[in-house]
C-alpha positions in Angstrom: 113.6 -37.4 40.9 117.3 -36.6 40.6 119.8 -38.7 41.7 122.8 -36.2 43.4 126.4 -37.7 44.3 127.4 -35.5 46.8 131.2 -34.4 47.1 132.8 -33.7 50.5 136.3 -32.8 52.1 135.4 -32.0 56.1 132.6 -32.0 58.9 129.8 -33.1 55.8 127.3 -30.8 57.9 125.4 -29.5 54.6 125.8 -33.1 53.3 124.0 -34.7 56.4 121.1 -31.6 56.0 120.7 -32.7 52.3 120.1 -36.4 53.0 118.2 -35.7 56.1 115.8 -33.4 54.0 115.6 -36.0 51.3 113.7 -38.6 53.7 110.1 -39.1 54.3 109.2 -35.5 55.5 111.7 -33.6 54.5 111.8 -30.6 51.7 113.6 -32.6 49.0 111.5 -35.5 50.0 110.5 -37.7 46.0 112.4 -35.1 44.2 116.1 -35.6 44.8 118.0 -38.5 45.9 121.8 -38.8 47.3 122.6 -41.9 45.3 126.8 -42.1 46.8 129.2 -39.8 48.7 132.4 -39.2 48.1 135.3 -37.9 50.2 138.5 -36.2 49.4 139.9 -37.0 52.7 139.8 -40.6 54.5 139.3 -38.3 57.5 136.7 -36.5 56.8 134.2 -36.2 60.2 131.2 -36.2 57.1 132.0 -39.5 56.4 131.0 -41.0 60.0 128.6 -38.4 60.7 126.6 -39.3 57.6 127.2 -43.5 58.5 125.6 -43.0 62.0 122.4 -41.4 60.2 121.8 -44.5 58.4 123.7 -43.9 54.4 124.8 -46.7 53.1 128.6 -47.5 54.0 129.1 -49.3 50.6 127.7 -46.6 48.8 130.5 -44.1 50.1 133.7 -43.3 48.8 136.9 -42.0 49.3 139.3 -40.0 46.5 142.9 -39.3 46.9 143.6 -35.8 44.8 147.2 -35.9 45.6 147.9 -39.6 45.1 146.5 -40.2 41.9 144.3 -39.5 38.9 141.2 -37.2 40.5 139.8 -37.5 36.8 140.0 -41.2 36.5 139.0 -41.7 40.4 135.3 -39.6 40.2 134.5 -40.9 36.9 134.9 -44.3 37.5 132.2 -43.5 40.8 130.0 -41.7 38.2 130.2 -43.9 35.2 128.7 -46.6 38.3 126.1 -44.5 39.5 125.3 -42.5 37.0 124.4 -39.1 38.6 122.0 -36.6 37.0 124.2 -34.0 39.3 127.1 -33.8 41.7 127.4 -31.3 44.9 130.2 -29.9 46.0 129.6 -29.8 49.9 131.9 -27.9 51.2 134.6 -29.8 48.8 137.8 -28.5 48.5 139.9 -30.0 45.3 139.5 -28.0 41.7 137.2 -30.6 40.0 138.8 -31.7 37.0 137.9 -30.1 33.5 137.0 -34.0 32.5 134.3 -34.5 35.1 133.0 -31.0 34.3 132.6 -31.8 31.0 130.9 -35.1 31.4 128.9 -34.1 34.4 126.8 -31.5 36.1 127.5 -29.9 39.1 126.5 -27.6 42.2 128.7 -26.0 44.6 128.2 -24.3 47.6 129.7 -21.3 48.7 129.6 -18.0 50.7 131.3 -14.4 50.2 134.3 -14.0 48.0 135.5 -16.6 45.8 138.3 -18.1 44.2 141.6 -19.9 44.6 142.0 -19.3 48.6 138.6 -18.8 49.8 137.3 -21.5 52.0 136.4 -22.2 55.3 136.5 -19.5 57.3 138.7 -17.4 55.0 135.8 -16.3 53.0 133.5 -15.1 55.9 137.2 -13.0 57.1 137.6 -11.8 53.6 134.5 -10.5 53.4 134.5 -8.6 57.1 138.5 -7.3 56.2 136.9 -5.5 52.9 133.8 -4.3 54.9 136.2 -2.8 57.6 138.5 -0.9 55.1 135.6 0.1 52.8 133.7 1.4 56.2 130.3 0.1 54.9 129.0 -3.3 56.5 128.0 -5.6 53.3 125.8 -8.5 53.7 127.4 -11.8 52.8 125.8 -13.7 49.6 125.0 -17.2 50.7 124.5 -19.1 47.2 123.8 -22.6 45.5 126.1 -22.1 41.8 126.6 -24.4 38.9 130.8 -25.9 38.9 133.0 -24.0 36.5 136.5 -24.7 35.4 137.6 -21.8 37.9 136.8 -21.8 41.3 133.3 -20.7 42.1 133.1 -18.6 38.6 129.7 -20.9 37.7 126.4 -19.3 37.7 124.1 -19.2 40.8 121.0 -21.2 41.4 119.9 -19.8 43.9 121.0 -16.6 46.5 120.4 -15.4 50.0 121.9 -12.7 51.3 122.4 -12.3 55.4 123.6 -9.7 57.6 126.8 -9.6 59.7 126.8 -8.4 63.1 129.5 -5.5 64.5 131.2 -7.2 66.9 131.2 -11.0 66.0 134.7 -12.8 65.0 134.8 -14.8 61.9 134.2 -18.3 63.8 131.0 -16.5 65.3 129.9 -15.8 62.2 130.6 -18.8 60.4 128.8 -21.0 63.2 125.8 -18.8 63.1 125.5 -18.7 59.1 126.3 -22.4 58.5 122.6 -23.3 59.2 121.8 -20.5 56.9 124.4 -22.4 54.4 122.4 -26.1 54.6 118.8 -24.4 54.0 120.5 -22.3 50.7 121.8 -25.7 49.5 118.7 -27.4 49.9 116.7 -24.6 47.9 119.4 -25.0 45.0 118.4 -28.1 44.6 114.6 -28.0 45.2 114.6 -25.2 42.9 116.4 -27.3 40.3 114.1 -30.0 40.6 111.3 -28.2 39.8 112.8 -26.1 37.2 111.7 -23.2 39.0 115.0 -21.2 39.1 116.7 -18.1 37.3 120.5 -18.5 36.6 122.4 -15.5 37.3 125.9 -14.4 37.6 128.4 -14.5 40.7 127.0 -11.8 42.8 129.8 -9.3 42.9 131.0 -7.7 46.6 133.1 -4.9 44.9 131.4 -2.4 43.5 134.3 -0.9 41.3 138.0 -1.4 40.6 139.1 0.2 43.1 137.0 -2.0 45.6 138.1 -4.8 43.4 141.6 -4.2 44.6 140.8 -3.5 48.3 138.8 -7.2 48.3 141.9 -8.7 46.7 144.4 -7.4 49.7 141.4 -8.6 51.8 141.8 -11.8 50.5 145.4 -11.9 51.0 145.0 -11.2 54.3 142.5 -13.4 55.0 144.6 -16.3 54.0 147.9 -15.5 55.8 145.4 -15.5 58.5 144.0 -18.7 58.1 147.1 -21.0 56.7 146.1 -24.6 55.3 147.4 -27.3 53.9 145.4 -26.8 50.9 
């Protein structure tokens, strides 16, 4: 069985599906096991959600990126628990280089990545460049190893899904994140069995000059969507 610390920053939705599916019953049932959360925000609605379902309080944590050492903070969790892997649920500080080379991770993510995509950014992104390209893309969905960059790491495992004509970025976002927490949970099924193919970043532009059109897109998407982060 592997033992998973799972890293969160917001609602923990994916996080509470995970430890859900790792009970009596569930998918990841005997082959992985959420050993301790840990929250980048004190406010994080995952942190009560995943209380009310029965986790251990002492075995959840909160982090402080912009108070302190991030490096020291995780690794003095890990160095106690003693993960086989970490999860990036919906996390949103760059893990430092030190934990990445002294631990492995997944993260979960959707559509474009880098620097600014998160949240709903990435689901607007990705409808901005389908608009301006006049082709509707599916959206990858995907399970990746954590790289120094943001969501550069290889994929475990990849869905792709369909977005409709006329839905907004929050439609879209509610209706996939179910979509999100069942890709998650095949990442790491897949990786407990060793039954998985790594693979690149699936790329959404086809060319440079798509390259450059997702770029603006991204832009856009995050004048659109401002955040402290």
């Amino acid at each position: 069985m592997l033992k998973f610390t799972n890293l969160i920053s917001g609602g923990g939705s994916t996080n509470l599906a995970i430890v859900e599916a790792e009970r009596s019953g569930g998918r990841l049932y005997g082959l992985t096991k959420t050993i301790a959360i840990i929250s980048s925000d004190s406010k994080a609605k995952g942190i009560e959600r995943v209380k009310e379902a029965g986790f251990p309080e002492k075995d959840i944590f909160v982090v402080e990126p912009k108070k302190g050492n991030l490096a020291k903070q995780l690794l003095e969790i890990f160095e106690r628990y003693k993960p086989d892997y970490y999860h990036q649920l919906g996390w949103m500080p760059l893990t430092p280089l030190e934990v990445i080379k002294n631990y492995q991770g997944l993260n979960q993510h959707l559509g474009p990545g880098g620097k600014w995509m998160y949240g709903v950014r990435r689901i607007c992104a990705h409808m901005i460049f389908c608009q301006r390209i006049g082709e509707l893309r599916p959206i990858p969905i995907f399970c990746q190893r954590v790289a120094p960059e943001y969501d550069k790491g290889n994929v475990i495992y990849l869905r792709y899904e369909g977005l409709r004509v006329n839905e907004t970025p929050e439609e879209a976002a509610e209706r996939l994140l179910v979509i999100e927490h069942q890709v998650q949970i095949e990442g790491r099924l897949r990786l407990a069995r060793g039954a998985f193919k790594e693979e690149p970043v699936p790329k959404i532009a086809k060319n440079p000059e798509e390259e450059k059109i997702l770029f603006e897109a991204m832009k856009e998407a995050r004048n659109k969507y401002p955040s402290e982060y």
